[in-house]
C-alpha positions as CSV (number, residue, x, y, z in Angstrom):
1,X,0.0,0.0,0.0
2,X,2.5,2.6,1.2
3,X,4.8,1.5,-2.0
4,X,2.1,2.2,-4.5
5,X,1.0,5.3,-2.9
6,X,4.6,6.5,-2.6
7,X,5.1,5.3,-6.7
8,X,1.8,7.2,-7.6
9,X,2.8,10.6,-5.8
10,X,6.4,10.2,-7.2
11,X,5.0,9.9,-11.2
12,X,3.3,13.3,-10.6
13,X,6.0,14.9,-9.0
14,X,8.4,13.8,-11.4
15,X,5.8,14.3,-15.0
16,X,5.3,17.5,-13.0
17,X,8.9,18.7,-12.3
18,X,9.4,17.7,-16.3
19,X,7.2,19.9,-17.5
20,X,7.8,23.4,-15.1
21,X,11.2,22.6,-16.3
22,X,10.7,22.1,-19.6
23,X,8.5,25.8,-19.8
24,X,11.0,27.6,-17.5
25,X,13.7,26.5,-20.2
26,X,12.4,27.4,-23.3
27,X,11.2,30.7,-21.5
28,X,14.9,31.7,-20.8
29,X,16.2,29.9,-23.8
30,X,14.2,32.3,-25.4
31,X,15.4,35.8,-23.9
32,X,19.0,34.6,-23.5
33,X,19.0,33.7,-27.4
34,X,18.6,37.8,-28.1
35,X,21.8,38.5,-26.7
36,X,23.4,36.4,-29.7
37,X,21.7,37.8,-32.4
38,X,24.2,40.5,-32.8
39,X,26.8,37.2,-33.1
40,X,24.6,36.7,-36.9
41,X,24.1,39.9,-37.7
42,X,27.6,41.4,-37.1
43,X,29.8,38.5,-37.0
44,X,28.5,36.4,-39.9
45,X,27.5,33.6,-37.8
46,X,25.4,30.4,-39.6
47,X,22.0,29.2,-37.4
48,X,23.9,26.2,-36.5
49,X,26.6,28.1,-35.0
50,X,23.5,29.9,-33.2
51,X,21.8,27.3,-32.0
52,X,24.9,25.6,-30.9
53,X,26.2,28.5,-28.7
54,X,22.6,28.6,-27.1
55,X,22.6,25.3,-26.6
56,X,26.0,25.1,-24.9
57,X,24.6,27.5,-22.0
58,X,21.8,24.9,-21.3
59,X,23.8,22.8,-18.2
60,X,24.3,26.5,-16.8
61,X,20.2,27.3,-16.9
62,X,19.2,23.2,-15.0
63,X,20.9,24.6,-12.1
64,X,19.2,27.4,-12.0
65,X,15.5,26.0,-13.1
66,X,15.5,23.0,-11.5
67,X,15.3,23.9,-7.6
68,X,13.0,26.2,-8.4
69,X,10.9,24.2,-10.5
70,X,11.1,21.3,-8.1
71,X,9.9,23.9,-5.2
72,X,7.1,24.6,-7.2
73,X,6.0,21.2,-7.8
74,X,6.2,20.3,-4.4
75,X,4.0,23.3,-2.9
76,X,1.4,22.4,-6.1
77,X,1.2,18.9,-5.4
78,X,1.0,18.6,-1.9
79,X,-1.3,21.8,-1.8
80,X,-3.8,19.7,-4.1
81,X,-3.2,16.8,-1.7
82,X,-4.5,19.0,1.0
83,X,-7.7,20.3,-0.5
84,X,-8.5,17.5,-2.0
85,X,-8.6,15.8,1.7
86,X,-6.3,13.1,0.6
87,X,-3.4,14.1,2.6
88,X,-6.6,14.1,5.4
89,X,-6.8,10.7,4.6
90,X,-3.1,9.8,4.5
91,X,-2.5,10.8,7.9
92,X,-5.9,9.4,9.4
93,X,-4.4,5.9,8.5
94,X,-1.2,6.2,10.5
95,X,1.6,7.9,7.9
96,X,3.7,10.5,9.2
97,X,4.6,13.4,7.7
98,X,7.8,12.0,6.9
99,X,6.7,8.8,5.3
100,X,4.2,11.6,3.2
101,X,7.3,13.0,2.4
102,X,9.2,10.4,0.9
103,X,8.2,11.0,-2.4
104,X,9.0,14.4,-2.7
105,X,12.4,13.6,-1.2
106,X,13.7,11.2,-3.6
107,X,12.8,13.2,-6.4
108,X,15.0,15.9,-4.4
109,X,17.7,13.5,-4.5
110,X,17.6,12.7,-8.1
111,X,17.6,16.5,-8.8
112,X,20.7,16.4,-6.4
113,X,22.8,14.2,-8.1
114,X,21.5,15.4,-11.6
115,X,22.8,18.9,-10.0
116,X,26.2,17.5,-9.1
117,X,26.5,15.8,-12.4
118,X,26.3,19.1,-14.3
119,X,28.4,20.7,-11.8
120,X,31.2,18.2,-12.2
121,X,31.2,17.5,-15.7
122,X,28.7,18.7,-18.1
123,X,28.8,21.8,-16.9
124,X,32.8,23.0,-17.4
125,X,33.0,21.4,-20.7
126,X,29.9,23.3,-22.1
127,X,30.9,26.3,-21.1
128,X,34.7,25.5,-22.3
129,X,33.3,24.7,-25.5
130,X,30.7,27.9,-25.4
131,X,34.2,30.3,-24.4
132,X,35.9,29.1,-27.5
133,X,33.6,29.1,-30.2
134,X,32.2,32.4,-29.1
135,X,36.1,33.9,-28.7
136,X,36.3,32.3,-32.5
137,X,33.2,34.3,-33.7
138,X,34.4,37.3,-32.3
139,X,38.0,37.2,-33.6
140,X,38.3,34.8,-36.5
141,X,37.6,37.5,-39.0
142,X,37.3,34.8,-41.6
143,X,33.5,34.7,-40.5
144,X,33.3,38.4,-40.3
145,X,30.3,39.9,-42.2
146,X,31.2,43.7,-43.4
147,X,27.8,45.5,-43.4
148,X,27.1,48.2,-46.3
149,X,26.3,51.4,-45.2
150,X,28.3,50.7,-41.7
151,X,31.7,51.7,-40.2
152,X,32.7,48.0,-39.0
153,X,34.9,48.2,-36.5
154,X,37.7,45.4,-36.7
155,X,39.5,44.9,-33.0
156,X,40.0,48.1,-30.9
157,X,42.1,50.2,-34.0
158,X,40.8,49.4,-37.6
159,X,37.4,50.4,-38.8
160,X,35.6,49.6,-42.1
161,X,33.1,50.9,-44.4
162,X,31.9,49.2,-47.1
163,X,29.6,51.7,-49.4
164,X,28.0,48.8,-51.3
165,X,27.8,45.2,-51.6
166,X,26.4,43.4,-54.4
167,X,24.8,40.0,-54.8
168,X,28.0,38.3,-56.1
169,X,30.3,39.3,-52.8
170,X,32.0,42.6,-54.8
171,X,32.6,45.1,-52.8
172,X,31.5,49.0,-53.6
173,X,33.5,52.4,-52.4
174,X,35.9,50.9,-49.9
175,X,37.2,53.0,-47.0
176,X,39.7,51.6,-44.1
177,X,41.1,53.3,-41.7
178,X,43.7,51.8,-39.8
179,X,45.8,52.5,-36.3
180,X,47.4,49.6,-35.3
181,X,50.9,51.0,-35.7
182,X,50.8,53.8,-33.5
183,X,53.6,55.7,-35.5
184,X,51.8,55.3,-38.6
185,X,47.8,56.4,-39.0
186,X,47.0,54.2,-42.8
187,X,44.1,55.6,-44.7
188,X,42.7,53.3,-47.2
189,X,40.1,54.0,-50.4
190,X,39.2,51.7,-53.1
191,X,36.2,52.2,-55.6
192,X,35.5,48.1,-55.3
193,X,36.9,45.1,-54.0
194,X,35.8,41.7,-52.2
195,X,36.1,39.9,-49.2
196,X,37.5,36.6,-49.6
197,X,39.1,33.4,-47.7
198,X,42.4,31.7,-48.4
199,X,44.9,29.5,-46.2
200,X,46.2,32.9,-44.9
201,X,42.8,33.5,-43.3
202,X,40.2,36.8,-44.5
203,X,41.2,39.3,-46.7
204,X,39.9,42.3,-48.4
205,X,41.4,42.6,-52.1
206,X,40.8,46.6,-52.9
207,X,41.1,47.9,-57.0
208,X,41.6,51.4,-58.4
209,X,42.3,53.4,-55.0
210,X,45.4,54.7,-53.2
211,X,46.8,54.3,-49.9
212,X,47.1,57.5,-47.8
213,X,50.0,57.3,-44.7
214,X,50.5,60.0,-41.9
215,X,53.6,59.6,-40.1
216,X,52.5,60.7,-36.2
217,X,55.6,62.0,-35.0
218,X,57.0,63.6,-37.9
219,X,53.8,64.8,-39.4
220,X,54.9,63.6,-42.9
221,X,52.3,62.4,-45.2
222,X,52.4,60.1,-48.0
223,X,50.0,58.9,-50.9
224,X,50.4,55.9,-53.3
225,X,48.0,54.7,-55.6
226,X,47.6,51.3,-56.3
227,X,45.7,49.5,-59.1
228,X,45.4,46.4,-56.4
229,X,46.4,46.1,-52.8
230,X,45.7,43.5,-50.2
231,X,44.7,44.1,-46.6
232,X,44.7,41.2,-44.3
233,X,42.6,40.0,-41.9
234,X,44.7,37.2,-40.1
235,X,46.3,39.3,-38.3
236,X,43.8,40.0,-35.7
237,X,43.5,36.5,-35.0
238,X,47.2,36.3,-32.8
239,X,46.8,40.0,-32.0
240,X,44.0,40.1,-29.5
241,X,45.4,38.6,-26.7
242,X,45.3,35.4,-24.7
243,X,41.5,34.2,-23.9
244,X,40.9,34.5,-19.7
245,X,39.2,31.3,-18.9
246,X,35.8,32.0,-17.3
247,X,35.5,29.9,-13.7
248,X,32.3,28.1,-15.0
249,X,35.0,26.7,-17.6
250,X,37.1,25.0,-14.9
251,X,36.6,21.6,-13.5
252,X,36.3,22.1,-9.4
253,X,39.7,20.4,-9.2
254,X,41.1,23.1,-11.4
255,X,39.2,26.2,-9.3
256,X,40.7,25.3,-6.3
257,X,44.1,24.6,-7.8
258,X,43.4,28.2,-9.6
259,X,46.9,29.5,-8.9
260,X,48.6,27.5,-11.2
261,X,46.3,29.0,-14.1
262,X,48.7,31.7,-15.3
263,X,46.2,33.3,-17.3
264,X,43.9,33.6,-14.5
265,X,45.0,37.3,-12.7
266,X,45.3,36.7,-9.0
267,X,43.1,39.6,-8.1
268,X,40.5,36.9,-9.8
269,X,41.8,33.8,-7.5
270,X,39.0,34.4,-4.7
271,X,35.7,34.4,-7.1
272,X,37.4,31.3,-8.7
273,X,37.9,29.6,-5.7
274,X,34.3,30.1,-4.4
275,X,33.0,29.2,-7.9
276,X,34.8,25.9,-6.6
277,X,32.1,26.1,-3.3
278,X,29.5,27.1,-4.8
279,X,29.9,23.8,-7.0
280,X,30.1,21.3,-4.5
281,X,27.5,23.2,-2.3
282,X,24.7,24.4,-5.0
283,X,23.0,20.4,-5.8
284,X,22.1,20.6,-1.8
285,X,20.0,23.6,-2.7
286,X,16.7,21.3,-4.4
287,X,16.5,19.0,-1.1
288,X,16.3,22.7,0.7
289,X,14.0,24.3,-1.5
290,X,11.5,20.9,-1.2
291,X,12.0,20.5,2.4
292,X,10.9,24.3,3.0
293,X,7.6,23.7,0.5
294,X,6.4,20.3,2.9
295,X,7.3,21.9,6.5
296,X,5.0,25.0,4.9
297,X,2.9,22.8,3.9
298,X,2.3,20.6,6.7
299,X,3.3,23.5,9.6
300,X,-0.7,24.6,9.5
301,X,-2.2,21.4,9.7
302,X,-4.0,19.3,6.5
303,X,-6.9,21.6,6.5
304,X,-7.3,23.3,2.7
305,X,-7.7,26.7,5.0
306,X,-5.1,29.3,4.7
307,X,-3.1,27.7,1.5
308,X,-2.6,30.7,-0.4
309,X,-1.1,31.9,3.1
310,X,1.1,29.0,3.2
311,X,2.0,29.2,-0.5
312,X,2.9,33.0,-0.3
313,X,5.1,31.7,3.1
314,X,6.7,29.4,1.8
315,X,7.7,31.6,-1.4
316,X,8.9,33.6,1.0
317,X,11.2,31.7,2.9
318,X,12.6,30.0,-0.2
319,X,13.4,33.4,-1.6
320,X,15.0,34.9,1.6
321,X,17.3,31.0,1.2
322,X,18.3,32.3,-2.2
323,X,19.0,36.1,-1.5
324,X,21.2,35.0,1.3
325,X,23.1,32.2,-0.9
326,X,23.6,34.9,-3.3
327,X,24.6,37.6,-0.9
328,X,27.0,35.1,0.7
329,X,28.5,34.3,-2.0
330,X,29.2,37.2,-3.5
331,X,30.5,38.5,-0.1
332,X,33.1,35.5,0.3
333,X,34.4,36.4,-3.0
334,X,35.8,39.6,-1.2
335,X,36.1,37.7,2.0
336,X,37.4,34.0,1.5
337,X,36.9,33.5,5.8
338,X,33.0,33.7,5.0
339,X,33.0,30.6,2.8
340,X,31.9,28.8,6.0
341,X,28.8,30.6,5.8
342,X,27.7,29.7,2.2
343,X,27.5,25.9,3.4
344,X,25.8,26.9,6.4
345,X,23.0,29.1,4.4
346,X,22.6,25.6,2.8
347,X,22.8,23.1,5.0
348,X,20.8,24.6,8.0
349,X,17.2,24.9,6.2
350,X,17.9,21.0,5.4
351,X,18.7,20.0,9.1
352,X,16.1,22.3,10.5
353,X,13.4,20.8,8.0
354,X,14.1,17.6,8.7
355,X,13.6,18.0,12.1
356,X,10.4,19.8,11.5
357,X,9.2,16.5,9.6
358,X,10.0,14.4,12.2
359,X,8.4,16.8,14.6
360,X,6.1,18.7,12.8
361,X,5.3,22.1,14.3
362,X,2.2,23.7,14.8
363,X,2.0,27.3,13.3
364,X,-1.1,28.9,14.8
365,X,-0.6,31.8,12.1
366,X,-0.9,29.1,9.0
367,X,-3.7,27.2,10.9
């Protein structure tokens, strides 16, 4: 009896949990996609490319959606339980909150170690991946996509305007201005030209124009005309600098061993180390969130009066739990002798809940 009843409440929990999920994913999926668009527009980037950047950030959203999601599942179940009189029921023939609780606490558990498996491993490689291929969209200037009508700007010196650009590629009224050497400020006009690829990466092949110099210190100025002249691309590509790893990228292994990283500025070392914390605390947070929606849920009593009072309560509390994580956190990035205190944010709504199902309280002012 108790094994099918436990089976019954765990299928809606978990169908439940699947589909919150599942809209809170696409929802985000949705809004964080915009911040891309520039990456097709500007940077020449193919849908693929897109969708696979997007896709890449989706181990960083489940840790986010899911303790929330599974919060909310919880509080709707068991809140339908109640006013439905089958929790009424339930307890009437000898179950214990606890034992009512089971359900909901396994499916915490699975969330847990589905947590801890993104945090470990699926989570450092996406993002690695993510890092790269959106440093290669940005830099590689073979996928660059020079706008008409726009001054492009190329790195942090070089800016291009293309007047014109016709169906076949060609290139109309060329301008480039360029200040990479800072001795030298290079003016470049063409009346056409195209943008191409070879094995020496992008380049813009300009016809009928001339090449206008200014020495800076000297203040000598130079023209030459050319009938065709190539400006390269390629460049940019070993010019920009080294890539700083972000600390989602790093395996937990790697952010506490972060001074060996010499990439990684040791002003950064603190918010990489808690990074670190935060990964090996953060999968405790769904057992928290669903043990603060069944002591809410069970604190008043099983009568279906007051829900929305215990709903909005336990919203409440599970809000205040994620404030503070995020407060805490960001304050033992500054502070690395308050790490103690993200893991006791965490842990202490899960030993005090527990408690509170084994002893249930009575709260008169969710009665």
């Amino acid at each position: 009896m108790m094994r099918r009843l436990t089976g019954t409440m765990f299928n809606q929990l978990s169908v439940g949990l699947f589909m919150v999920a599942s809209a809170f994913t696409i929802v985000i999926w949705l809004l964080q996609s915009l911040r891309f668009v520039d990456m097709i527009i500007d940077k020449g980037a193919t849908p693929g490319m897109f969708l696979r950047l997007t896709m890449l950030l989706m181990p960083s959203y489940l840790i986010i959606i899911l303790p929330i999601a599974l919060f909310i599942i919880v509080v709707f179940v068991y809140s339908k339980l109640t006013a439905d009189r089958e929790l009424v029921v339930m307890s009437a023939s000898g179950l214990s909150p606890l034992q009512l609780s089971k359900p909901a606490l396994m499916l915490a558990g699975l969330v847990m170690l589905l947590t801890y498996a993104i945090n470990l491993f699926f989570l450092p490689e996406s993002y690695r991946m993510f890092g790269e291929l959106k440093w290669h969209l940005r830099y590689n200037y073979s996928q660059v996509l020079l706008e008409d009508g726009k001054f492009n700007s190329i790195g942090n010196r070089t800016t291009v305007y293309i007047s014109e650009r016709t169906s076949d590629n060609s290139l109309r009224g060329i301008f480039v201005h360029d200040e990479r050497d800072p001795k030298v400020a290079i003016t470049i006009m063409a009346k056409r030209g195209s943008l191409v690829k070879t094995n020496k990466g992008a380049q813009i092949i300009m016809f009928d124009g001339n090449r206008q110099s200014r020495d800076v210190v000297t203040k000598d100025y130079s023209v030459l005309f050319f009938d065709r002249y190539v400006f390269s691309l390629d460049h940019f590509n070993r010019t920009e600098g080294i890539r700083v790893p972000d600390s989602r990228e790093l395996t937990v292994l790697e952010l506490f061993d972060v001074e060996q990283n010499a990439n990684i500025p040791e002003r950064d070392h603190p918010k990489f180390i808690v990074e670190g914390h935060k990964r090996l605390v953060s999968p405790l947070i769904p057992v928290a969130f669903a043990l603060i929606a069944l002591v809410c849920m069970y604190a008043g009593g099983f009568t279906r009066r007051n829900q929305t009072k215990r709903i909005v309560f336990a919203a409440v509390v599970m809000l205040t739990m994620q404030i503070a994580i995020l407060g805490v956190g960001n304050m033992s990035a500054r502070n690395l002798a308050l790490l103690p205190s993200l893991y006791f944010v965490v842990i202490s709504p899960i030993v005090a809940g527990i408690v509170m199902l084994i002893w249930p309280p009575r709260l008169d002012f969710l009665s």
